[in-house]
N, C-alpha and C positions, 0 to 999 in steps of 0.2 A: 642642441641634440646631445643627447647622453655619450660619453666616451664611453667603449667596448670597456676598458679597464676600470672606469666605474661601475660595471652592473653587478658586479658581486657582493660589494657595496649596499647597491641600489637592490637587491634581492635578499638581501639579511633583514634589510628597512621593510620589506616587502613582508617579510612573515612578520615581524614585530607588529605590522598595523593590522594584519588580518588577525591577528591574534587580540589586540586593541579595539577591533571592533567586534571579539567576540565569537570568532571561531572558533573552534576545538584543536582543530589540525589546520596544517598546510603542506602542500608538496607540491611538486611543477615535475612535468613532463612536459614531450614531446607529441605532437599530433599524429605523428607514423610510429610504428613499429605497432602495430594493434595488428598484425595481419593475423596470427592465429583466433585471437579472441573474435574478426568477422568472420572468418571460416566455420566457425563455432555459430557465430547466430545465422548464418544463413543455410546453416543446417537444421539449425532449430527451427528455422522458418519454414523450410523445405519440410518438414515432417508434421506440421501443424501445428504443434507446440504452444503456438501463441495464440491458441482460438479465435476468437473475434476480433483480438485487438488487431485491426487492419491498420493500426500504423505503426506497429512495427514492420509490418512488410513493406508499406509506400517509404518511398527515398531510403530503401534497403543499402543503397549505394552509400552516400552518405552515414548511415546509420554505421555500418561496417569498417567503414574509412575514414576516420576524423581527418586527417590532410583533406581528402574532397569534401567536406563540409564547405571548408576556406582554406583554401589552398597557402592563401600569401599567410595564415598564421603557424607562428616560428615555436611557438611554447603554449603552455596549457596547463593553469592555476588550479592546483582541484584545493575544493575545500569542503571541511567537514562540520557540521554545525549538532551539536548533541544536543537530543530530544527523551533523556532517559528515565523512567518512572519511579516514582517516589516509592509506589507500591508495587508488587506482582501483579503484574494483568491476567496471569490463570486464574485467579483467585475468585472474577466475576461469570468465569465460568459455572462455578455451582451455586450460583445465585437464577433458577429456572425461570423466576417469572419480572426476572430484568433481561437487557440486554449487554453485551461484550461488545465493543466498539475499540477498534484497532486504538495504542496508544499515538501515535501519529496524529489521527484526527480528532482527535477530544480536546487540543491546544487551536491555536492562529493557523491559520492555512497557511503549510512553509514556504507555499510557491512567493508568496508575497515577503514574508518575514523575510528570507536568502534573498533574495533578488535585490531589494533596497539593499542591502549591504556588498552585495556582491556590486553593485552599481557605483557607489559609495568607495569602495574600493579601486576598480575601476577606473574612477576619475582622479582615485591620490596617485593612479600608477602612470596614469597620460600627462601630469602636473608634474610629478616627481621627474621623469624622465622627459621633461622638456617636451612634451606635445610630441613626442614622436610616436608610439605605438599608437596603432587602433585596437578596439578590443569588440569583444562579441562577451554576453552574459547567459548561462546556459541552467535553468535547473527545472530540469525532467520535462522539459515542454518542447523538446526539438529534438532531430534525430541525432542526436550523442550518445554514445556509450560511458556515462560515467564513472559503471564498477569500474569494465576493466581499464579506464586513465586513472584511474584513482589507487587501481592495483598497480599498474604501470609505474606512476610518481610514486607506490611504497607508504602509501595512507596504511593500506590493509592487503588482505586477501580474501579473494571469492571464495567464501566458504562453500561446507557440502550442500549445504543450502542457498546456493547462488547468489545471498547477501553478501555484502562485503565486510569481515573482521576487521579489527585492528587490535594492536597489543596495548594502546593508549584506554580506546572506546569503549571497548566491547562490539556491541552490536546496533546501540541504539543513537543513531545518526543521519542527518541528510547530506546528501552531496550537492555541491553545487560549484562550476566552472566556469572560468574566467579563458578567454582563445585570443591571445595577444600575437600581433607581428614583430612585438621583441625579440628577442633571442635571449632566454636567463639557461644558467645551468639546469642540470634535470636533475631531481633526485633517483636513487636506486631505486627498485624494486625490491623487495626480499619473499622469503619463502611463505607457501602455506604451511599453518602451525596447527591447524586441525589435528593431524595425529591421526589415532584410531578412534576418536570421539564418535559416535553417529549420534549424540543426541535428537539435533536437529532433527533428524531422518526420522529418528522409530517415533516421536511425538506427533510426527503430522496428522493430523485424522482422517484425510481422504487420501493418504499414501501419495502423496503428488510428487513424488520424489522416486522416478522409475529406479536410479543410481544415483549415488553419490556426484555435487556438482551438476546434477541434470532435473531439470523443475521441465514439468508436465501442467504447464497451468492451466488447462481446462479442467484440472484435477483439483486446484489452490482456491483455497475457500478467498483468499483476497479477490480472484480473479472473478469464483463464481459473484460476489456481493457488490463487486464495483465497476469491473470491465466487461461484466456480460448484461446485455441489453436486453434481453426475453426471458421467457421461462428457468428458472434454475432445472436441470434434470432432477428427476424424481429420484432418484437412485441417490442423487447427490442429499438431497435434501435432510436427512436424519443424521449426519454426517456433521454438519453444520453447528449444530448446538444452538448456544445462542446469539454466535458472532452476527451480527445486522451491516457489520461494515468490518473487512478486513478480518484479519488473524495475524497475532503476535506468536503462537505457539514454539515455533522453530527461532523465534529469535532470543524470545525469555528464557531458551534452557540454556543457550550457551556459557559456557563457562568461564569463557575470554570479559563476558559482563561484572566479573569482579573487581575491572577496570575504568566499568564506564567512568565516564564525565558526568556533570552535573546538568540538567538542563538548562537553557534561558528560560526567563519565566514567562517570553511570549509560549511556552509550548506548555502550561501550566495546564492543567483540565480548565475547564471553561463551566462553567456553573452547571449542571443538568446534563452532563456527558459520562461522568462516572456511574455507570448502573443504572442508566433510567428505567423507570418500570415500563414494560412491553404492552403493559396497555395505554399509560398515555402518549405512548407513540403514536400505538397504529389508531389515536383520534385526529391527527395530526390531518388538517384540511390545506391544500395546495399555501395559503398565504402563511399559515403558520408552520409549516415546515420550511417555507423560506427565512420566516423572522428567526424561526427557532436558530437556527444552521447558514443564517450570515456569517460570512466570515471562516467559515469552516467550509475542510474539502467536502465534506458529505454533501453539502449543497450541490454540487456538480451532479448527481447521481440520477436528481432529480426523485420529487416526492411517488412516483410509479415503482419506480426499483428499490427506493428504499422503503416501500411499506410491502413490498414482495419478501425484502429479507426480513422485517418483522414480524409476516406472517409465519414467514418457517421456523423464525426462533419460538413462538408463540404454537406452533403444531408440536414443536419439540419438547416445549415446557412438560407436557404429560400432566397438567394442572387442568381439572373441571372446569375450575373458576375464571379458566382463559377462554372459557368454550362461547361466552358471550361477544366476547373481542373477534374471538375466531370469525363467527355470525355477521358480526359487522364488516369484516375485510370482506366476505363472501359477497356483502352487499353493496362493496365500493364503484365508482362510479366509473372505477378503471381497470379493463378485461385482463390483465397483469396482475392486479393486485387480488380482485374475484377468484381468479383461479388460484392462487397460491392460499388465500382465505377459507375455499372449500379445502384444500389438503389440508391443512391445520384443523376445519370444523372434522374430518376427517377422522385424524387423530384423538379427536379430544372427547367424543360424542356415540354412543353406543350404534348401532345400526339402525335402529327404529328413529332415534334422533336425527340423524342424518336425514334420510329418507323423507322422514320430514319438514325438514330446511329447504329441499331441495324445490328448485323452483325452475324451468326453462329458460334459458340463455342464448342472447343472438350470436355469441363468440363459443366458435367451435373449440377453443381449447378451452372456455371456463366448462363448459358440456361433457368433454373427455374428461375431466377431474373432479365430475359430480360422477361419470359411470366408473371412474377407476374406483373414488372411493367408496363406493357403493358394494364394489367387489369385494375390497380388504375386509380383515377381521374386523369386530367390532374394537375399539379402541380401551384400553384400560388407562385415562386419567385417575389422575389423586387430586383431593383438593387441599391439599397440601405444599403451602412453598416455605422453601427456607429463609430461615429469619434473617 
């Protein structure tokens, strides 16, 4: 069993090997003192905030109290693994007739990357310390709050934009936690260095950002592209551009990124991730959008919601030449995909065209989105994309 007077010791060795196998950062806190930071999400829960994603509400308790996760755990390993781009990710924004794909997901799915190391880790700490601690491995798949341990241990601060900073990182990082029955020392905390910065804030494009520190993500194009299960709203939709998956906007402006770290190169783009064109996407048949997007989070989304987000980046192009791809989502075999396919042919297709595209459907929402767009203006595509 480890002497108490060894673990300072035994906690220096600790960062040395998370460091060794390739983290960016490390800090340690404590499982309690989070009481304001659940005060804070169970308000945000209480007001809606969290749209659909129905697990941030379930095991509310838990999620808000890291002591009741596991009670008997004495400390909590946070760690930060940078994922930061070689290139500006706005930059695929004015490229219409591709698509913008969150930098996160264009690499190795990080649930897996973090986890084998975090595990890896783990077991040099139950070896190291004589088989005494147990440990629990946590990254983003259980109810933990990682910002704020992460703020808590003095990794960073929850930015205005409810990411977490740091003065090491920048922005572009995953977290992931380690929940030992050790007892190691804590690291501090320190301040938010935000300032009067509002970058974050006035960049966002659907305003999802009511105040400073407060995210409205039924508003957050991440939320609309990945965590919502049905329809995008209409309103929402022009708004979007041509993100298909995610939005970096709020994280690429910050200015604390003149910091970041280097990537791993599991987080490197992955062949046919950077700008794919939006048409051979949305040809994308259930088996080849699985081969395509092994390995990657986008998989998870499933090929319904993600050829729903390329039909709206594809209404959004304002490209003629998309007006055929439009056509074809119109005529996919999934009442999801049809209906966000008609608002794209919608957009892209004078009113006489429309009109006659249009054909009777047994799904009442692809019907509503053949009479909405039947109503709008007629559309002014270009056939024009940027080179």
């Amino acid at each position: 069993m480890q002497d108490v007077t060894e673990r300072p010791a035994l906690r220096a060795r600790l960062i040395e090997e998370a460091r060794g196998l390739g983290f960016a950062d490390v800090a340690i806190t404590r499982p309690d003192g989070l009481a304001d930071a659940g005060r804070r999400l169970r308000a945000w829960v209480g007001e809606g905030s969290h749209g659909e994603m129905g697990w941030m509400a379930d095991r509310l308790d838990w999620r808000a109290d890291p002591a009741a996760l596991w009670p008997e755990a004495r400390s909590v390993i946070v760690l930060a693994d940078a994922y930061t781009p070689d290139a500006d990710p706005l930059a695929a924004l004015a490229m219409r007739d591709r698509a913008a794909i969150s930098v996160y997901a264009q690499g190795r799915d990080y649930h897996d990357v973090v986890k084998k190391r975090l595990k890896r880790l783990g077991r040099w700490l139950i070896a190291e310390a004589g088989g005494e601690p147990a440990i629990k491995v946590f990254v983003d798949t259980a109810p933990v709050m990682e910002k704020p341990l992460a703020e808590a241990a003095g990794l960073g601060w929850q930015g205005k934009h409810t990411n977490l900073v740091s003065r090491r990182l920048g922005s572009w990082f995953f977290l992931g936690a380690i929940f030992t029955t050790l007892e190691l020392e804590a690291d501090r905390p320190h301040g938010d260095r935000c300032g009067a910065c509002r970058r974050c804030l006035d960049i966002c494009p659907t305003a999802a950002f009511p105040a400073p520190y407060r995210l409205d993500a039924r508003r957050c194009i991440s939320y609309l592209t990945i965590e919502l299960k049905g329809p995008i709203p209409r309103a929402m939709r022009p708004l979007i551009g041509n993100r298909i998956y995610g939005c970096d906007d709020c994280l690429a402006v910050c200015p604390w990124n003149k910091f970041a770290a280097a990537a791993r190169p599991d987080y490197a783009p992955r062949e046919g991730m950077t700008g794919p064109l939006l048409a051979q996407l949305a040809g994308l048949d259930d088996a080849a959008f699985r081969a395509r997007f092994s390995g990657s989070p986008i998989k998870r989304i499933g090929r319904a919601r993600f050829l729903r987000n390329v039909a709206v980046a594809v209404g959004n192009s304002g490209l003629a030449s998309l007006a055929g791809t439009a056509l074809a989502l119109a005529r996919d075999e999934d009442a999801l995909v049809r209906a966000h396919g008609v608002w794209a042919l919608s957009r892209l297709v004078d009113a006489r065209a429309f009109a006659a595209a249009r054909r009777p459907d047994p799904d009442p929402g692809v019907e509503e989105e053949w009479a909405e767009g039947a109503d709008e203006p007629a559309a002014r595509a270009t056939d024009t994309a940027p080179a």
